[in-house]
Structures are given as structure tokens and as C-alpha cells.
C-alpha positions in Angstrom: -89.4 97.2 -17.9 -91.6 94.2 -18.5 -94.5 93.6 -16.2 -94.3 91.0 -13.4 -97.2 88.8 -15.9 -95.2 89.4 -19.3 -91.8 87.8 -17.5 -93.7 84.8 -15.9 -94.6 83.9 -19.4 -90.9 83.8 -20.2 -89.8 82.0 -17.3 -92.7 79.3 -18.2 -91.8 79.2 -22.1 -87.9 79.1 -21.6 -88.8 75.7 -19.1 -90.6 74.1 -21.6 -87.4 74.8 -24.2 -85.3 73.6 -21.8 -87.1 70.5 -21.7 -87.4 70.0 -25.6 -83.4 70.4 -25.4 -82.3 68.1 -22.3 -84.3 65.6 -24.3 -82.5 66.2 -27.8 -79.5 66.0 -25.6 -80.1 62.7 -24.5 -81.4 61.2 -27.2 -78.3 62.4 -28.7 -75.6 61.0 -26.3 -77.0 57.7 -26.8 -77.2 58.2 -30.9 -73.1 59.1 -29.9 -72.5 56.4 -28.3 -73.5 53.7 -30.8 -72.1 55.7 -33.6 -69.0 56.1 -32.0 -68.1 51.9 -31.5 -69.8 51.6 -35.1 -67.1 54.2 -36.2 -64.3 52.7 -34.3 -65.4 48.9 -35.3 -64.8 49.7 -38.6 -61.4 51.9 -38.5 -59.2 49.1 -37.9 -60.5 46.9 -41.2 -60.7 50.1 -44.0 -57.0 50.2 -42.7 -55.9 47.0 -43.3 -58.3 46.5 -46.5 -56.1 49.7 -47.9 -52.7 47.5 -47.0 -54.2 44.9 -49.1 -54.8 46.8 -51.6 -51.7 48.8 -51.9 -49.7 44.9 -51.7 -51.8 43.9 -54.9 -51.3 46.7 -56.4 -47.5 46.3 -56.2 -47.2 42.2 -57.1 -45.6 41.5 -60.5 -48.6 40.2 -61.9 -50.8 43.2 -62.3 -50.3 45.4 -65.7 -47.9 48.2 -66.0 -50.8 50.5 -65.9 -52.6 48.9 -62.7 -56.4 49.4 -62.5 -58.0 52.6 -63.9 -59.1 53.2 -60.4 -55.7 53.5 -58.9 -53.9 55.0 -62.0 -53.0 58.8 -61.7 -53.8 60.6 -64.7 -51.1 62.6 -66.5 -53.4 65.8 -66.9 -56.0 67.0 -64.2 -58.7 69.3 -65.6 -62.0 68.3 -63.5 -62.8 67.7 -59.8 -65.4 65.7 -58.0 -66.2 66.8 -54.1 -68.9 64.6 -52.1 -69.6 66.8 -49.4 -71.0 65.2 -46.2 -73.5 67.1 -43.8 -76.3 66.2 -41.7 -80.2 66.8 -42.5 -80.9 68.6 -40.1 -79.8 71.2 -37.8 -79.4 72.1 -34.2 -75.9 71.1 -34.2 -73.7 74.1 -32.9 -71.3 74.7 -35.7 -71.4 71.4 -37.5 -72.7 72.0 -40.9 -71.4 75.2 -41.2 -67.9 74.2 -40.8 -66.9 71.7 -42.9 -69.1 73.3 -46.0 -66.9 76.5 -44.9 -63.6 73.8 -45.0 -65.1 72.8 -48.5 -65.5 76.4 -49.9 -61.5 76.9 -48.8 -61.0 73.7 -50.6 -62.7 74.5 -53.7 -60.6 78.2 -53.9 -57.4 76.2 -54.0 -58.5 73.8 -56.1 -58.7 76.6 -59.5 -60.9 74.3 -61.3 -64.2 73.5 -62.4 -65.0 71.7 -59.0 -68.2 69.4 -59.3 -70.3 68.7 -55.7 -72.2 65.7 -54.8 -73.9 66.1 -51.2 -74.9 64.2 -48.7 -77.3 65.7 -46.3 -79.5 68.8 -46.8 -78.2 71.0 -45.2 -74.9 70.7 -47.3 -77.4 71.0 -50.2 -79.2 73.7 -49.7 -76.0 75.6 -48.7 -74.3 75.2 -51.8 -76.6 75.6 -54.3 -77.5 78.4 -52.3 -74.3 79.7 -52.7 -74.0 79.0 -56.8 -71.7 76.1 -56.8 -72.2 72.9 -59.3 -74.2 70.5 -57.4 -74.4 67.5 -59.8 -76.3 65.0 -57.4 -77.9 64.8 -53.5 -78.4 62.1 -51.3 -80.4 62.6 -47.6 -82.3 60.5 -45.5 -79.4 58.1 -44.6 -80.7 55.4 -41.6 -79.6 56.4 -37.8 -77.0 53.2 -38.5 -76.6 52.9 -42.4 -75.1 49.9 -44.2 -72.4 50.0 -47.3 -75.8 49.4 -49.0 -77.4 52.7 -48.4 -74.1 54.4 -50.0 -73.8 52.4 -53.0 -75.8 54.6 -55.0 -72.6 57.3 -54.5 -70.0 54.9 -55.0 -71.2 54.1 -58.2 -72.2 57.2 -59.1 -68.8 58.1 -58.3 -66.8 55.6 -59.6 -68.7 55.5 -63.2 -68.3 59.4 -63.6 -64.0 58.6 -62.8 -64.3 55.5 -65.3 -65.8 57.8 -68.2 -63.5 60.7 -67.9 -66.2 63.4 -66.0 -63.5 63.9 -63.4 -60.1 63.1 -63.1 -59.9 63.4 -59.3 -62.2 62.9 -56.6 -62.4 64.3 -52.9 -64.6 63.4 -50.1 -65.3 66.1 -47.2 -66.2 64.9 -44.1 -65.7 65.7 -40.3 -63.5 63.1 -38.9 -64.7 62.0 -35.1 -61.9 62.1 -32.5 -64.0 62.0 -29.3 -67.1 63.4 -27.9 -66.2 67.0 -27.7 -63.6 66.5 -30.6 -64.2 66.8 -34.1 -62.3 67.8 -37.7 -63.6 68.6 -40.4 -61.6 67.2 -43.0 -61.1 67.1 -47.0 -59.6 63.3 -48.3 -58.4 62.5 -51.6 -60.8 59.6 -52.7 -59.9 58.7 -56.2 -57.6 58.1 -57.7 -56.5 55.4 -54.5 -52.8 56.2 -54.9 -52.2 59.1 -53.2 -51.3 63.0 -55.5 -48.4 64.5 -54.4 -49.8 67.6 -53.0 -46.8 69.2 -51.1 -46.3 72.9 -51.9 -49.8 73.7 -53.6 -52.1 75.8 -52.6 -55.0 73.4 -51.7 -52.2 70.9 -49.4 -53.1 73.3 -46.4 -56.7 72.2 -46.7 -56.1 68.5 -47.5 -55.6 66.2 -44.9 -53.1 63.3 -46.1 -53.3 59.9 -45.9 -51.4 58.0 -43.2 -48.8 56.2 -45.6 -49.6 52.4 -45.9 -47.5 50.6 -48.2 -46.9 47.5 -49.7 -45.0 44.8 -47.5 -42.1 44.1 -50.5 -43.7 40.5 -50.4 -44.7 38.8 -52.7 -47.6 36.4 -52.4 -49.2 33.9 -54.7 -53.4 35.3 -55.0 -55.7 32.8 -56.4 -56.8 34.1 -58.8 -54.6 36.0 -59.9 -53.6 39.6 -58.4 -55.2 42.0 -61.4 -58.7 39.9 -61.3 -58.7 40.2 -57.4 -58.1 44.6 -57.9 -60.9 44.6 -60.3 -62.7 43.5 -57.4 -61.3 44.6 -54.7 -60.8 48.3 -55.9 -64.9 49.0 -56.8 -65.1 48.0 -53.0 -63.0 49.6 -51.5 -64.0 52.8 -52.7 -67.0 52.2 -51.4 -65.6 51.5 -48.1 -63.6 54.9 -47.9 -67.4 56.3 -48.4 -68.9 54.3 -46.0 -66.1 55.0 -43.2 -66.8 58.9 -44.0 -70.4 58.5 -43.8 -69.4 56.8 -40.2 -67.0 59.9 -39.3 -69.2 62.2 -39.7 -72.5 60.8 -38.0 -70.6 60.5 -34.9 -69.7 64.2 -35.3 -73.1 64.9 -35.8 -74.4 63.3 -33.0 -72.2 64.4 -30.3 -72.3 67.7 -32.2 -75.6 68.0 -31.4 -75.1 66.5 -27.9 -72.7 69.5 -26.4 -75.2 71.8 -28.8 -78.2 70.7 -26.8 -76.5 70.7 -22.9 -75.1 74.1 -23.4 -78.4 75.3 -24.7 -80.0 73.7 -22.0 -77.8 75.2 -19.5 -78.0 78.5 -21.0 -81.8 78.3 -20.5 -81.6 77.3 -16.5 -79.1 80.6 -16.4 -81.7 82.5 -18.4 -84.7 81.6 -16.0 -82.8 82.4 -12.9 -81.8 86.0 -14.3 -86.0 86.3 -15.4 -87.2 85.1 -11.9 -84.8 87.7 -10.5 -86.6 90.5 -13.0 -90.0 88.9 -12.0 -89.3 89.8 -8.4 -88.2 93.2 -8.9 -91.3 93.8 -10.6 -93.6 92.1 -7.8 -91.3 93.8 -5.6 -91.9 97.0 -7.4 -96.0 96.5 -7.6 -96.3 95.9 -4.1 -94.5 99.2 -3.3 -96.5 101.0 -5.3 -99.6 99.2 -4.0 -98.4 100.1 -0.5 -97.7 103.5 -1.4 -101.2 104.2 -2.7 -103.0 103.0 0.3 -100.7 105.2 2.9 -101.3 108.3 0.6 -105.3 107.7 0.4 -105.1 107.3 4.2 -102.9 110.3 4.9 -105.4 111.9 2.5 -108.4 111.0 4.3 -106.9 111.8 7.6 -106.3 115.4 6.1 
């Protein structure tokens, strides 16, 4: 049993933790908070920029082929994943699982699978674990701009245009609220959703809500094909962006419910040490008290 001095410096040590984590906490909730309207401020537009897109795509003025972009190819032999995590930890189960959601996704996939990371700890995971990490990215702002992913779209989108990969996925974990989050694998390139139904990896794929075109037809000035070869580049980087988004919020409120259970697991474990603490005061005193009544009985003897 520890002594009554060995469990006071517990009790003190597991306080001061306790503060270090109410404070994470709420720095945390407020990070949540502002990356939650950021997320939902932008939901609304990548889903109507991807109507836009799907109504150019189908006006009789673009090419039978469409955009290179947006064109399925006939044989898949190569896959890109960009794999989104946070730098750092302290985050409950966060990190570990959407990389394990990605390693599920991979298995299906049965092919060379290519990983581009965002955050370190997805990093150091998988080139821990011997997968093909081809580029990193960390550091990302508290509130980043499309600016501060454009170095993966066009990473991304120049290794599609050359033939390096012939598909492209981005992992993520989707926000739903601040207790509520999915990790989550979406097709990226090509834009036109593949027809997974009935392969292996469709039960680690989450699938697009289905946005099509209208059936209108409008007149674009200019014309339909030079608005995709602009609009498609951007776009892509706006499904990055929006991931980026999704999974910041996760983070953050990830680490919010991390830090207030931690920090109510330390108040339950100070309570249970005081209570030791006392038994062993308790205990000293009796022993004190039973010294001094056996040297008196002695000495009366």
C-alpha cells in the first residue's frame, strides 16, 4: 500500500492534469464551434457547384468525350488515396479510425494503391505500416483557405491528367455533430461517379448523393466545354477543400469529448486517491496511537 506522502503526490499531479485537459477542452469547443459554421457555410455551395457541373457536362455543346477530368476510363489499373488526419493527437479515437477505414479500403481495392496524407499523424502511420506514401502535407491553418490545398489539388489532378492513376479517393471523417462523426472514403476523380455496386470495396465507399443534370438546356457564354475546363480544375479542388473542412470539425470536437472525459476521469481518480490517502493517515495514526498505549502499559509494568 502506498504511503499517506507517495498518494498526496498523485492527488497533486492528477490536479494539475486535469487542469492541462479542462483547458484543451475548451480551447477545443470553441475551435468546434467555428469549424463547424465554416463546414456548414460551405456544404450548401460544393452542392450546388456539383449540379452545375453535372448540367454542363450534359449540354449538347461539350465533346463526346467531355473533359478528361470527368471521363471514366475504360481500364483501371492504379489508385490514388489522399488520406486526411490531424497533426496531432489527443483526440480519443480520431486518427486511428479513419486510417483503420483506409487500410479496409485499400484491401478491397486489389491494386497498387498510392497515399497522399494530410496530417502527421496519417503519415507516420502508414509509412509505418509499409504502404506507398507518395507525398505529405501538415501544418494546415486553425481555418485554411482553398489556397492552402492547392498544392494537393494540383498535385492530384496533374498525376490523373498524365496517366499515374486512373482513380482517385479522398478519406476523410465527415462531421455530423458534436459527438457525431464518420469516417468516410469518397470517390474524388474521376467526377462522374463508378458504379461500385456488388464489389468488394462498395461496403467501404460511401456514395455520392445523386445530383444530376436538370434536362435543360441553357445558352453558357462562352461556350459549355471552355466553362468545364474551368470549372472542373476547381471544383476538384473544392471537394478537397470541403474534406479538409469535414474533418477539422471532427478533429476538434474529437478532441473536445477526448479532453472532458479525461478530465472527468481525473476528478473520479482524485476522489478514489483522497479516499486511499485517508486510509493511510487513518492507518498511521493508529499505529501512532498504538505505540504510545503499549510504551505506557510498558512503563506502567
Amino acid at each position: 500500500m502506498a504511503t499517506e506522502r507517495e498518494l498526496a503526490k498523485r492527488i497533486k499531479s492528477i490536479k494539475n492534469i486535469s487542469q492541462v485537459t479542462s483547458a484543451l477542452a475548451a480551447v477545443s469547443a470553441s475551435k468546434a464551434t467555428r469549424a463547424q459554421k465554416q463546414v456548414v457555410a460551405t456544404r450548401a455551395y460544393a452542392g450546388k457547384a456539383f449540379e452545375i457541373l453535372n448540367n454542363l457536362a450534359s449540354q449538347p455543346g461539350v465533346g463526346a468525350n467531355g473533359h478528361p477530368l470527368l471521363t471514366v476510363r475504360d481500364e483501371i489499373k492504379k489508385t490514388a488515396v489522399i488520406l486526411i488526419t490531424g497533426d496531432r493527437g489527443l483526440a480519443g479515437s480520431y486518427n486511428s479510425a479513419i486510417v483503420s477505414r483506409t487500410e479496409k479500403f485499400i484491401n478491397a481495392v486489389d491494386m497498387p494503391v498510392q497515399i497522399i496524407t494530410i496530417g502527421r499523424k496519417g503519415r507516420d502511420l502508414m509509412i509505418r505500416r509499409g504502404y506507398d506514401v507518395i507525398a505529405t502535407f501538415d501544418g494546415l491553418p486553425g481555418s485554411p483557405t482553398v489556397l492552402d490545398i492547392m498544392a494537393v489539388a494540383n498535385i492530384v489532378t496533374e498525376d490523373y491528367l498524365a496517366g499515374k492513376h486512373d482513380q482517385v479517393f479522398v478519406a476523410f471523417t465527415s462531421f455530423v455533430n458534436l459527438v457525431t462523426r464518420i469516417p468516410t472514403v469518397k470517390q474524388l476523380l474521376p467526377l462522374r461517379p463508378l458504379d461500385f455496386e456488388g464489389m468488394a470495396l462498395s461496403e467501404y465507399l460511401s456514395q455520392p448523393d445523386a445530383v444530376g443534370a436538370t434536362g435543360r438546356v441553357y445558352t453558357y457564354e462562352p461556350g459549355p466545354e471552355e466553362l468545364l475546363n474551368n470549372i472542373v480544375p476547381r471544383f476538384t479542388q473544392l471537394q478537397i477543400y470541403q474534406s479538409v473542412l469535414e474533418a477539422l470539425a471532427s478533429e476538434h470536437s474529437a478532441r473536445m469529448v477526448a479532453m472532458n472525459n479525461a478530465t472527468d476521469n481525473a476528478g473520479e481518480l482524485v476522489e478514489l486517491l483522497t479516499l486511499e490517502r485517508n486510509k493511510a493517515r487513518q492507518a498511521t495514526i493508529t499505529s501512532e496511537i498504538l505505540d504510545i498505549v503499549g510504551g505506557a502499559e510498558a512503563l506502567a509494568n
